[in-house]
LUMSE-95851 format. One record per residue (C-alpha): y, x, z; residue number from 1. Coordinates in pm, 1 decimal, always signed. Each point is the difference from the previous one (the first is absolute). Layout:
<nodes>
<node north="Y" east="X" up="Z" nr="NUM"/>
...
</nodes>
This chain:
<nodes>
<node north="+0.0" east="+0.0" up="+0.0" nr="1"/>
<node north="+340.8" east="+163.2" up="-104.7" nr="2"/>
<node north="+239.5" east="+89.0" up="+285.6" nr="3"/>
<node north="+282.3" east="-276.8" up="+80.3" nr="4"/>
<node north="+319.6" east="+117.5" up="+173.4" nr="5"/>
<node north="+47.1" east="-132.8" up="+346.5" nr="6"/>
<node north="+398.7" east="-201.6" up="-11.7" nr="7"/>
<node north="+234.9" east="-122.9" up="+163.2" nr="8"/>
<node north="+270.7" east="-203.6" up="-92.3" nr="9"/>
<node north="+338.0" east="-10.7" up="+162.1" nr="10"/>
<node north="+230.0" east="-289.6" up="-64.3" nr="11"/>
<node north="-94.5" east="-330.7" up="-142.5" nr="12"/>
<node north="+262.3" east="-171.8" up="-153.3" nr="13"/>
<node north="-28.4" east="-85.8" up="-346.7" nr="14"/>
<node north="-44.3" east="+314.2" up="-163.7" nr="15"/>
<node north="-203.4" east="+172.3" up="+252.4" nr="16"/>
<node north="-224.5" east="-311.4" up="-11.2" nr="17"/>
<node north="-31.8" east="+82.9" up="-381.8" nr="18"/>
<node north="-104.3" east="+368.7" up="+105.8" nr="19"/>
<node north="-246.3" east="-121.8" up="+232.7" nr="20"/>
<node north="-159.6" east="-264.2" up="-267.2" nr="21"/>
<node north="-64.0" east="+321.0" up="-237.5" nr="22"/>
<node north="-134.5" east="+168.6" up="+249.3" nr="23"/>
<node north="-284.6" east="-248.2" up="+62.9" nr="24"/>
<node north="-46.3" east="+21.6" up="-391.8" nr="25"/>
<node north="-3.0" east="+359.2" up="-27.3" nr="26"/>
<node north="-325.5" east="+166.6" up="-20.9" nr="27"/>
<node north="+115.1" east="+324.7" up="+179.6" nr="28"/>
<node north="+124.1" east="-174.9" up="+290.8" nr="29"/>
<node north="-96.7" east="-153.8" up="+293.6" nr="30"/>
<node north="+288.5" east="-250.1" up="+212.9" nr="31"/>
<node north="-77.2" east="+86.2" up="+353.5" nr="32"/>
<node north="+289.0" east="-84.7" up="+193.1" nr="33"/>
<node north="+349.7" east="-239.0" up="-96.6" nr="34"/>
<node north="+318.7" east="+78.3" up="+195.8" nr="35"/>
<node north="+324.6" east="-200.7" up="+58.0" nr="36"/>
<node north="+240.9" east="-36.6" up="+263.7" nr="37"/>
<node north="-130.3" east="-352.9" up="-7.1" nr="38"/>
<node north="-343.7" east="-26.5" up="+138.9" nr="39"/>
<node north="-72.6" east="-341.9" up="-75.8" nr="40"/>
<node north="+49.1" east="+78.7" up="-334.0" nr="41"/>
<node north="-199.3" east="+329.6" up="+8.2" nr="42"/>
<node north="-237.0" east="-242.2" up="+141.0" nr="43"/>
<node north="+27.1" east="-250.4" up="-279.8" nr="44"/>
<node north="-62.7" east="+207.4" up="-260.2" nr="45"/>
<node north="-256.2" east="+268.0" up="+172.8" nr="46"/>
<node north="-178.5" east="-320.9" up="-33.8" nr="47"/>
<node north="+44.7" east="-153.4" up="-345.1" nr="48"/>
<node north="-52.4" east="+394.8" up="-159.1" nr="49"/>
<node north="-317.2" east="+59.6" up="+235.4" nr="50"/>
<node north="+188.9" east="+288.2" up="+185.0" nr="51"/>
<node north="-213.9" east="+176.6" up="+246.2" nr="52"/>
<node north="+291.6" east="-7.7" up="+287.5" nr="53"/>
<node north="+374.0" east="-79.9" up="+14.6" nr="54"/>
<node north="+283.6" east="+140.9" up="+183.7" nr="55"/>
<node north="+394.5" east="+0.1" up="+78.0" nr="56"/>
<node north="+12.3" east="+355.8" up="+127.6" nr="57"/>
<node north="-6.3" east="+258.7" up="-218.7" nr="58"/>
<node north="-165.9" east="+233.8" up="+203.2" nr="59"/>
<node north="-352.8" east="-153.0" up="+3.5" nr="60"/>
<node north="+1.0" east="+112.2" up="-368.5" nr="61"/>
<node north="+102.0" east="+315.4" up="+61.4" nr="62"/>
<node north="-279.8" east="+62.1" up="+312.6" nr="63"/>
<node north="-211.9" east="-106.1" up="-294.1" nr="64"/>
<node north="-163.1" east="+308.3" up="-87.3" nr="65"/>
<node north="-233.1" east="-213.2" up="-255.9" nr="66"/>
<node north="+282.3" east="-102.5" up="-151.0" nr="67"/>
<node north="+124.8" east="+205.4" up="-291.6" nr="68"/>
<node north="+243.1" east="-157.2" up="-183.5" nr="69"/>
<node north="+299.1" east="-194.9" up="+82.1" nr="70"/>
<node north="+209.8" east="-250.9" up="-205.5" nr="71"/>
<node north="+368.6" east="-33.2" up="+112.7" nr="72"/>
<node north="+193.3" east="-352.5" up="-146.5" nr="73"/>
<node north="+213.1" east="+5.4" up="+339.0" nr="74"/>
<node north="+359.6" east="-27.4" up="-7.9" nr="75"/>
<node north="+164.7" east="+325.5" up="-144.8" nr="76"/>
<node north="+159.0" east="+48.9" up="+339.1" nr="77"/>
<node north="-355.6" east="+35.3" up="+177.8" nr="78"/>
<node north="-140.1" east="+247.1" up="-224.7" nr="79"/>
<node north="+127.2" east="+301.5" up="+114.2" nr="80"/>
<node north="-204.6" east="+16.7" up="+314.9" nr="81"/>
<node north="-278.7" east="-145.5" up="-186.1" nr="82"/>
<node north="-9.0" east="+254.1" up="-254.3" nr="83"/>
<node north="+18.6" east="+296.5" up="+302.2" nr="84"/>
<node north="-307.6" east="-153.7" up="+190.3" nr="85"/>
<node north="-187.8" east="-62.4" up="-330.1" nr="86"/>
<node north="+42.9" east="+364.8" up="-115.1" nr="87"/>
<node north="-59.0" east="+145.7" up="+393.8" nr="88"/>
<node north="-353.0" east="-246.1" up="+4.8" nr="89"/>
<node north="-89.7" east="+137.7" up="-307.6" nr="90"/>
<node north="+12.6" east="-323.9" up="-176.9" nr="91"/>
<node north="+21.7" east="+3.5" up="-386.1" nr="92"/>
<node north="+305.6" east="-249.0" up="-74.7" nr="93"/>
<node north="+148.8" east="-227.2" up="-283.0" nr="94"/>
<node north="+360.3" east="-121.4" up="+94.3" nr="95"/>
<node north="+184.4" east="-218.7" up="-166.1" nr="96"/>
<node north="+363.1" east="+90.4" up="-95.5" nr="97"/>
<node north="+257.9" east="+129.4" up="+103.7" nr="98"/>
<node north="-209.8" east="+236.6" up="+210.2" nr="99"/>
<node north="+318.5" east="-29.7" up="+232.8" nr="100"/>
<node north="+310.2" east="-126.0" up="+79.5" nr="101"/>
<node north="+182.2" east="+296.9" up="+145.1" nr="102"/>
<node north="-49.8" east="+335.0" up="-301.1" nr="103"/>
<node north="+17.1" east="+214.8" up="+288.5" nr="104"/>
<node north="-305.6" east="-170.6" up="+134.6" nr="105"/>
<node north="-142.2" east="-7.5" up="-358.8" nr="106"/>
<node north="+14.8" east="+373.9" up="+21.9" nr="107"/>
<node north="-123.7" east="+62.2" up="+306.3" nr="108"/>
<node north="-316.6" east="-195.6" up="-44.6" nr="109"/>
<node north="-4.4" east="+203.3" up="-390.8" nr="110"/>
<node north="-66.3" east="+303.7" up="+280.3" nr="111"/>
<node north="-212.6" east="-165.0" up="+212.3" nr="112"/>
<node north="-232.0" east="-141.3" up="-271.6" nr="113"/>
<node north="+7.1" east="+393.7" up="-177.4" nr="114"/>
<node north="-98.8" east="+154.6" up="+302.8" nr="115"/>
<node north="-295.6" east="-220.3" up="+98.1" nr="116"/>
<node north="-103.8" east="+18.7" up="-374.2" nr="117"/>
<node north="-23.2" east="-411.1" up="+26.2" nr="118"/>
<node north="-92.5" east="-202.0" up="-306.1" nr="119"/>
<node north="+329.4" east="-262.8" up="-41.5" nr="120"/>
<node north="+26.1" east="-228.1" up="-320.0" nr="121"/>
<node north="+360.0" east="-162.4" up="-40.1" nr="122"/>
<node north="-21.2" east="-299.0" up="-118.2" nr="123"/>
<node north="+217.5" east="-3.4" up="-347.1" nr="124"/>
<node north="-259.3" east="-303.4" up="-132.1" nr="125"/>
<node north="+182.5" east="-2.1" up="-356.6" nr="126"/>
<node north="-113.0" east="+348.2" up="-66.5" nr="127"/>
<node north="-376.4" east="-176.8" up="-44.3" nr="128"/>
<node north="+123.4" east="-292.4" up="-147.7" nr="129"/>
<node north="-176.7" east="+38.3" up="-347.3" nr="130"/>
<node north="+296.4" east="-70.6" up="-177.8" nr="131"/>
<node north="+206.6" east="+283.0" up="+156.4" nr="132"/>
<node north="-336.6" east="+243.7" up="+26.8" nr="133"/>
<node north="+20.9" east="-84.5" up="-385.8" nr="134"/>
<node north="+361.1" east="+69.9" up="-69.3" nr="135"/>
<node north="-10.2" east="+352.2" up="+196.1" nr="136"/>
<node north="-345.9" east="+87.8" up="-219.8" nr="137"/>
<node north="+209.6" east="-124.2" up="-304.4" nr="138"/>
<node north="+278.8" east="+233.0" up="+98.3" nr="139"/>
<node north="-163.9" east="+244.5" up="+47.9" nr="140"/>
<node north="-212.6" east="+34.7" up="-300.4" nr="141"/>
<node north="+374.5" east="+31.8" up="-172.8" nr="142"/>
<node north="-4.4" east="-344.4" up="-167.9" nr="143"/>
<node north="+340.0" east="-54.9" up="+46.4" nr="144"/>
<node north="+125.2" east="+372.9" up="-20.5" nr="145"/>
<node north="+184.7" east="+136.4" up="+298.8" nr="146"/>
<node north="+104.5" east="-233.9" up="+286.6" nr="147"/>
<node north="+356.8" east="-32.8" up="-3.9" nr="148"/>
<node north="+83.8" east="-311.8" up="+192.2" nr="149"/>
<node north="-132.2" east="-214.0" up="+283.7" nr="150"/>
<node north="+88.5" east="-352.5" up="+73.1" nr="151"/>
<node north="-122.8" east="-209.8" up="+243.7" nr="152"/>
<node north="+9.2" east="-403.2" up="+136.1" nr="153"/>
<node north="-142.8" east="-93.2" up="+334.4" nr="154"/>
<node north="+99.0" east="-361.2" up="+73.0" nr="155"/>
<node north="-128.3" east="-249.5" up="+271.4" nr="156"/>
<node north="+76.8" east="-344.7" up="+40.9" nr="157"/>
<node north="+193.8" east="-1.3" up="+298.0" nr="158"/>
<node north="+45.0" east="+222.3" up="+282.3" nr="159"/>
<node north="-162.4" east="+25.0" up="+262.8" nr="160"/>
<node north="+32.9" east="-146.2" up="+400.3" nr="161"/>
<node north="+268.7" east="+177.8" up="+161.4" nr="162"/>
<node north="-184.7" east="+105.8" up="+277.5" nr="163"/>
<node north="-228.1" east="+248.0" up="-320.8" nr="164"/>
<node north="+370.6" east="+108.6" up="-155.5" nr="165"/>
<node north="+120.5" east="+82.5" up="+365.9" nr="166"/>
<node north="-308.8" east="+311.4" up="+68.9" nr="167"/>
<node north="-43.8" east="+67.8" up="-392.6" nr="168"/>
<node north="+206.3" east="+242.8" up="-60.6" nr="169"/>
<node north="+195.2" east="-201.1" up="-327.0" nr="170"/>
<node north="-81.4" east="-67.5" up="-327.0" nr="171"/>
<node north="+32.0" east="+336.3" up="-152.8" nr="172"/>
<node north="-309.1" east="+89.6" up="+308.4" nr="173"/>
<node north="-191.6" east="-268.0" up="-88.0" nr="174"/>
<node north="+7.4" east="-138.3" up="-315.6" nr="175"/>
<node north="+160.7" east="+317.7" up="-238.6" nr="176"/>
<node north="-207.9" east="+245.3" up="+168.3" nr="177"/>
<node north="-300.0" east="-151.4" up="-197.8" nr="178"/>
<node north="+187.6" east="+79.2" up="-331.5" nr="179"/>
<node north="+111.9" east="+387.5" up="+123.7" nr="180"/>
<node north="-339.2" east="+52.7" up="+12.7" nr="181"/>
<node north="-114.9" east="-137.0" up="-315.7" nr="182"/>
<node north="+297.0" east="+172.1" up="-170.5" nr="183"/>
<node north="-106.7" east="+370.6" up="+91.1" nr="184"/>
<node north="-403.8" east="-100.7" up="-90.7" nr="185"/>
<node north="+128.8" east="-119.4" up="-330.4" nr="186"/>
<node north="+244.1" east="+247.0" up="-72.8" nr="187"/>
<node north="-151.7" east="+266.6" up="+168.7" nr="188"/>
<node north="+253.4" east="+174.7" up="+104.6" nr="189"/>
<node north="+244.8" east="-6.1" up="+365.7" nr="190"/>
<node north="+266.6" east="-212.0" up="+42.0" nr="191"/>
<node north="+295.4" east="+195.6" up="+94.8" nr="192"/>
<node north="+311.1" east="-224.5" up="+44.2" nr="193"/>
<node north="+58.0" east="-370.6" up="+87.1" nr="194"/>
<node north="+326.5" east="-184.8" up="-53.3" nr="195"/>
<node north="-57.6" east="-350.3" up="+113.9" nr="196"/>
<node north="+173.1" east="-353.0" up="+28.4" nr="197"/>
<node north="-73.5" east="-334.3" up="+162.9" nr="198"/>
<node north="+202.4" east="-346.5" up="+114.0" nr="199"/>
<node north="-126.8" east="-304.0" up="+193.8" nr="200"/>
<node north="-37.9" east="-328.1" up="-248.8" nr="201"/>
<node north="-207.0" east="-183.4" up="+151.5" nr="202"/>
<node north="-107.3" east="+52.3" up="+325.9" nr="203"/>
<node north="+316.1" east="+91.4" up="+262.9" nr="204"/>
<node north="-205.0" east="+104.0" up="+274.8" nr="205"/>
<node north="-118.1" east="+302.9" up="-108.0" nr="206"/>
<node north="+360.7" east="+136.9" up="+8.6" nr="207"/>
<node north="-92.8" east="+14.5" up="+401.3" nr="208"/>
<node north="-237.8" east="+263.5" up="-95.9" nr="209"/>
<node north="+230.5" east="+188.7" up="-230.6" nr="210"/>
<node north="-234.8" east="-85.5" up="-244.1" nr="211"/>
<node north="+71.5" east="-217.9" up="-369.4" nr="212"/>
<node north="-252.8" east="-235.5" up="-198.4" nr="213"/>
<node north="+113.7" east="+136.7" up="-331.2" nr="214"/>
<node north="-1.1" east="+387.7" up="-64.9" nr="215"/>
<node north="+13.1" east="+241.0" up="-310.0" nr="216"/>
<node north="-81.4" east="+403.0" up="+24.9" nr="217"/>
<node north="+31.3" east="+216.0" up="-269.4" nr="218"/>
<node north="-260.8" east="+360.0" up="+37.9" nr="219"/>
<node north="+27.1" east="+329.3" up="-127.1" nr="220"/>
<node north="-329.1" east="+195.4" up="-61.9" nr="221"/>
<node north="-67.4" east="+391.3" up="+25.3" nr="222"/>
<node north="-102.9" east="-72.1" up="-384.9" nr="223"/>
<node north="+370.4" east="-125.2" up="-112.9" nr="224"/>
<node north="-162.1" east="-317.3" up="-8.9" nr="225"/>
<node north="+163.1" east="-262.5" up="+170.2" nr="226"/>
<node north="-50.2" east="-438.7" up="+59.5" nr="227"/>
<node north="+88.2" east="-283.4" up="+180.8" nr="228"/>
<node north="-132.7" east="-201.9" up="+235.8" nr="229"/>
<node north="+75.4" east="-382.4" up="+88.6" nr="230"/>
<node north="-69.4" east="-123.5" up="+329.3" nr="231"/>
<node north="+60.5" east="-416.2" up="+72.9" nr="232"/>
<node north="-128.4" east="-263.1" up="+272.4" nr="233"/>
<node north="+131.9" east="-271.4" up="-231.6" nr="234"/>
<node north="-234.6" east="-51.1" up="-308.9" nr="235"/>
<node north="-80.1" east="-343.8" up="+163.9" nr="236"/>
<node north="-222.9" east="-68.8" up="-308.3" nr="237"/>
<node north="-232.5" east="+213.8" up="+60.6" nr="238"/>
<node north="-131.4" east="+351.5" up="+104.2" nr="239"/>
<node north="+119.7" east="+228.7" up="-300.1" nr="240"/>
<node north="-135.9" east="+367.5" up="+18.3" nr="241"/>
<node north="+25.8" east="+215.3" up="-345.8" nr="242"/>
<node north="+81.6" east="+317.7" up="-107.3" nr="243"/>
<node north="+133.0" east="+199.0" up="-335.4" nr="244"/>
<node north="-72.1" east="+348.7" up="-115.1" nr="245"/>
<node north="+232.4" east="+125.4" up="-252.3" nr="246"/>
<node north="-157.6" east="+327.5" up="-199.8" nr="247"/>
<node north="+153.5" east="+179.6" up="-250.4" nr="248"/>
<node north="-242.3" east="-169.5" up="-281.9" nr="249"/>
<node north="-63.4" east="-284.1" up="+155.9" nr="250"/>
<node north="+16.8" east="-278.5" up="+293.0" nr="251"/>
<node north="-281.9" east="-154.2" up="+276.7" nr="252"/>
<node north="+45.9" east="-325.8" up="+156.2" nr="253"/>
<node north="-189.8" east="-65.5" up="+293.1" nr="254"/>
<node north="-63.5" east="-357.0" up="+197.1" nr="255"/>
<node north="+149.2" east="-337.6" up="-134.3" nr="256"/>
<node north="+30.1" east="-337.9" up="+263.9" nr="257"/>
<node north="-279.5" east="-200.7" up="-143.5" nr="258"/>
<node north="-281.5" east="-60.2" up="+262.1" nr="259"/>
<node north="-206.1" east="-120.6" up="-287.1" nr="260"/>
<node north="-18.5" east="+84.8" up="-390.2" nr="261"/>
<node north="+69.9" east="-327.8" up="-115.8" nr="262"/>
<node north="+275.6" east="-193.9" up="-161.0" nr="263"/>
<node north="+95.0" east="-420.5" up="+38.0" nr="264"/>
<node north="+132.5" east="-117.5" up="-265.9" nr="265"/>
<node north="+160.2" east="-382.5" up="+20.4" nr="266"/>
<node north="+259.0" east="-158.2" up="-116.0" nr="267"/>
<node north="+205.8" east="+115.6" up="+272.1" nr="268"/>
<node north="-21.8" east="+401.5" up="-72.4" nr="269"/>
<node north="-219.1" east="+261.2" up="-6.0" nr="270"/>
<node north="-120.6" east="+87.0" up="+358.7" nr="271"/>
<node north="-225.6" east="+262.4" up="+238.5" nr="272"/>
<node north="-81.9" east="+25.6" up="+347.9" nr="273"/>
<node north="+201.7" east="+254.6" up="+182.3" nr="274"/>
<node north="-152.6" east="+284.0" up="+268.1" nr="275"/>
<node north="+50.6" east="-167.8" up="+296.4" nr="276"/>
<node north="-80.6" east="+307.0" up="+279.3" nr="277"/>
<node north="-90.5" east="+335.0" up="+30.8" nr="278"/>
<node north="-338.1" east="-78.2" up="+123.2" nr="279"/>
<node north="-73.2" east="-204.1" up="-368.7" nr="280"/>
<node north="+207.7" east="+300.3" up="-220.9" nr="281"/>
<node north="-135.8" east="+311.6" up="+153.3" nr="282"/>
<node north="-375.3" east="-141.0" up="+107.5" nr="283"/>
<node north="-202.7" east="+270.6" up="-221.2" nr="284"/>
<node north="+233.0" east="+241.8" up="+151.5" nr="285"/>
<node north="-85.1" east="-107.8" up="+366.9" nr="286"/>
<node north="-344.0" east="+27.6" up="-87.2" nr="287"/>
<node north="-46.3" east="+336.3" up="-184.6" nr="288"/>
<node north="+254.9" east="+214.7" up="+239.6" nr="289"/>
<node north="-256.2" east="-48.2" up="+268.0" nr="290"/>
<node north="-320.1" east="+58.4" up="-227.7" nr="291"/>
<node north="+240.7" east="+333.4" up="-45.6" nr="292"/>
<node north="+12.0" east="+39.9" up="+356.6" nr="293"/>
<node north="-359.6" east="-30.6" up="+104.8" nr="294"/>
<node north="-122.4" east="+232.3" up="-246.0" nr="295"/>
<node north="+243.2" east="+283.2" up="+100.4" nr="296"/>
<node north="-89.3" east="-67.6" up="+348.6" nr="297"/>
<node north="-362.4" east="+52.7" up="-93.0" nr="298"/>
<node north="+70.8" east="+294.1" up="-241.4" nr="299"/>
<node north="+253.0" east="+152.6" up="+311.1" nr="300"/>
<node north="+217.0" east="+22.5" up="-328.2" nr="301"/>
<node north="+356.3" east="-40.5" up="-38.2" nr="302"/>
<node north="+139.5" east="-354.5" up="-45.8" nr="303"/>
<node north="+226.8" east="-59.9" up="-374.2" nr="304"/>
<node north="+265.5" east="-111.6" up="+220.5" nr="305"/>
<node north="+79.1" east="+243.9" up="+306.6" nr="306"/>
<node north="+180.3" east="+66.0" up="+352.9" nr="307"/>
<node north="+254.3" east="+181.4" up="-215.0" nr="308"/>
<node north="+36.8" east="-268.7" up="-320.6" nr="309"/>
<node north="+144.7" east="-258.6" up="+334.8" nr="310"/>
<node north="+215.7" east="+265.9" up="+114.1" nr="311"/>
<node north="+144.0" east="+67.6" up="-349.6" nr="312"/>
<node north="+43.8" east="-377.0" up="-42.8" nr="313"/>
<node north="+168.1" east="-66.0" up="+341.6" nr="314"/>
<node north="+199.0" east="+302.1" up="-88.4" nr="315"/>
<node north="+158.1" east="-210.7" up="-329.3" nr="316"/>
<node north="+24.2" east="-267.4" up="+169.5" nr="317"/>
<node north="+188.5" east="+168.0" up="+256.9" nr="318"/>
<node north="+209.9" east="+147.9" up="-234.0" nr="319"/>
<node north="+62.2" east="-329.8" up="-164.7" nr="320"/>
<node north="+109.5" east="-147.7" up="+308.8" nr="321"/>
<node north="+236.1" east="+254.3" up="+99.6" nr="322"/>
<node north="+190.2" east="-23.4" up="-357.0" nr="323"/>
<node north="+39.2" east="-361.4" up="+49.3" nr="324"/>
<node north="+115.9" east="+14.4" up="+324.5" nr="325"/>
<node north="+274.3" east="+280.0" up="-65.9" nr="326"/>
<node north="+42.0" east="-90.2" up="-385.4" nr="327"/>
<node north="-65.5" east="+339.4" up="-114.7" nr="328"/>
<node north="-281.3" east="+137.9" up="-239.8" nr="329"/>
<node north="-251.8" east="+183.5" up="+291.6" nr="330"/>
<node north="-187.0" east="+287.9" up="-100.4" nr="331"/>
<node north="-348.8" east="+85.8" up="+127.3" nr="332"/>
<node north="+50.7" east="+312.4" up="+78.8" nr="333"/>
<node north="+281.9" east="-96.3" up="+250.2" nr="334"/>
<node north="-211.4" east="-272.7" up="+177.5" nr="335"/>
<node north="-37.6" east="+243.6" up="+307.3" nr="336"/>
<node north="+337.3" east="-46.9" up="+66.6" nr="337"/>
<node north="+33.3" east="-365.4" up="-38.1" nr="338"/>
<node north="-303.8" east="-128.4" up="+196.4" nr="339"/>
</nodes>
């Protein structure tokens, strides 16, 4: 009988319900234990996914030595001291993003995870979205000549409860960070300066957070490429995540909003259903970052998507946040000084 990694997840909201579901259906892996700060819905769902145990307290994970492999979908201000007692237990770990809230944390636990030589997976699903996997294979097979220009759309329906925007960090944390990493896989090369804008349309409570609902940055790469990336909590019709590649022969397109390939046709229009979640859009994703996951853990290989690809990315996002808040380009390089 193969080996099945021994895991834990911590955090059951929606998405780290999702993680725990693919666990269950993932050959390499074995759901021992469910964690949330709620235990009666640890309890709830230790029971409808045939956990072995459940648990509000961390630590009975981590005094798990049969335990080997964690799954953190806490909030991103918990993770920090999650990710330090994973990588001191010797657990094997896939976090979702942004590894942290605070870069100098990020960093710290960058150290922590190099020193104990831990396995950590970020979890940047549109990298295995087949679409995107596609587009970077695409790119770089030199279909569309040299990559010259990124643009990127992320786009959900509303925002979300203030009590999420309060401990999220902002938009350009949360939801750009996705696109600053998918802009230096595709491009493949650093991004070295941010200038970025923003305003409030929609929802006036974020303003409490010194945060907007609407935001535009413009990147630099290392390569004298350079892109832009939109940002928005108000595409109420839908959840609308693509992407554009601009070569120097050539252009890739990547994701469109139809949840189905079909077309209505009536006398009133021409119609299609519209993505309604992330869950729905990115559900091969979901599903194939963890197969990624289980086989490095069994390989003790190093994961596509490292400790070092969520610094980077916190690092941009950083950056981005800094140039909106002071209305000046940021570079990079000067981050240190900023943060």
């Amino acid at each position: 009988m193969a080996k099945k990694i021994r895991t834990a997840v911590f955090g059951l909201g929606r998405l780290g319900y999702w993680h725990a579901i693919n666990v269950t259906k993932n050959r390499n892996a074995e759901l021992v234990t469910v964690c949330d700060v709620s235990l009666e819905t640890a309890e709830r769902i230790a029971r409808e996914l045939e956990a072995q145990s459940y648990t509000n307290n961390p630590e009975d994970v981590f005094q798990d030595e049969t335990i080997e492999a964690v799954i953190i979908a806490t909030p991103t201000s918990t993770h920090f001291e999650l990710l330090k007692r994973a990588s001191e237990t010797g657990k094997a770990i896939f976090v979702e993003k942004p590894l942290t809230i605070d870069l100098s944390d990020a960093r710290e636990i960058q150290e922590i995870i190099h020193t104990n030589n831990t396995i950590c997976q970020v979890g940047f699903m549109r990298r295995f979205d087949p679409a995107y996997a596609e587009a970077k294979r695409r790119i770089a097979a030199g279909d569309i000549g040299n990559p010259i220009y990124f643009r990127g759309i992320s786009r959900d329906p509303q925002a979300p409860h203030e009590s999420f925007v309060e401990h999220s960090g902002g938009i350009f944390i949360d939801v750009s960070i996705h696109d600053f990493d998918i802009a230096r896989y595709l491009m493949n090369s650093e991004v070295t300066s941010v200038s970025a804008h923003g305003n409030v349309l929609k929802y006036p409570f974020v303003k409490k957070y010194d945060d907007v609902d609407q935001a535009l940055s413009y990147i630099e790469f290392a390569s004298g490429a350079a892109g832009d990336i939109e940002a928005s909590r108000n595409a109420y019709y839908g959840y609308d995540i693509r992407a554009e590649v601009i070569g120097t022969e050539g252009s890739i397109f990547i994701g469109n909003l139809r949840e189905h390939d079909i077309q209505i046709l009536t006398k009133a229009g021409n119609t299609h259903d519209i993505l309604p979640d992330f869950p729905v859009r990115f559900k091969d994703a979901y599903t194939i970052e963890l197969e990624e996951f289980y086989k490095v853990v069994l390989e003790k290989g190093t994961p596509q998507i490292t400790v070092d690809d969520g610094v980077k990315a916190l690092e941009i996002s950083y950056a981005a946040r800094q140039s909106y808040q002071r209305a000046q380009k940021v570079k990079l390089e000067m981050l240190q000084s900023l943060v």
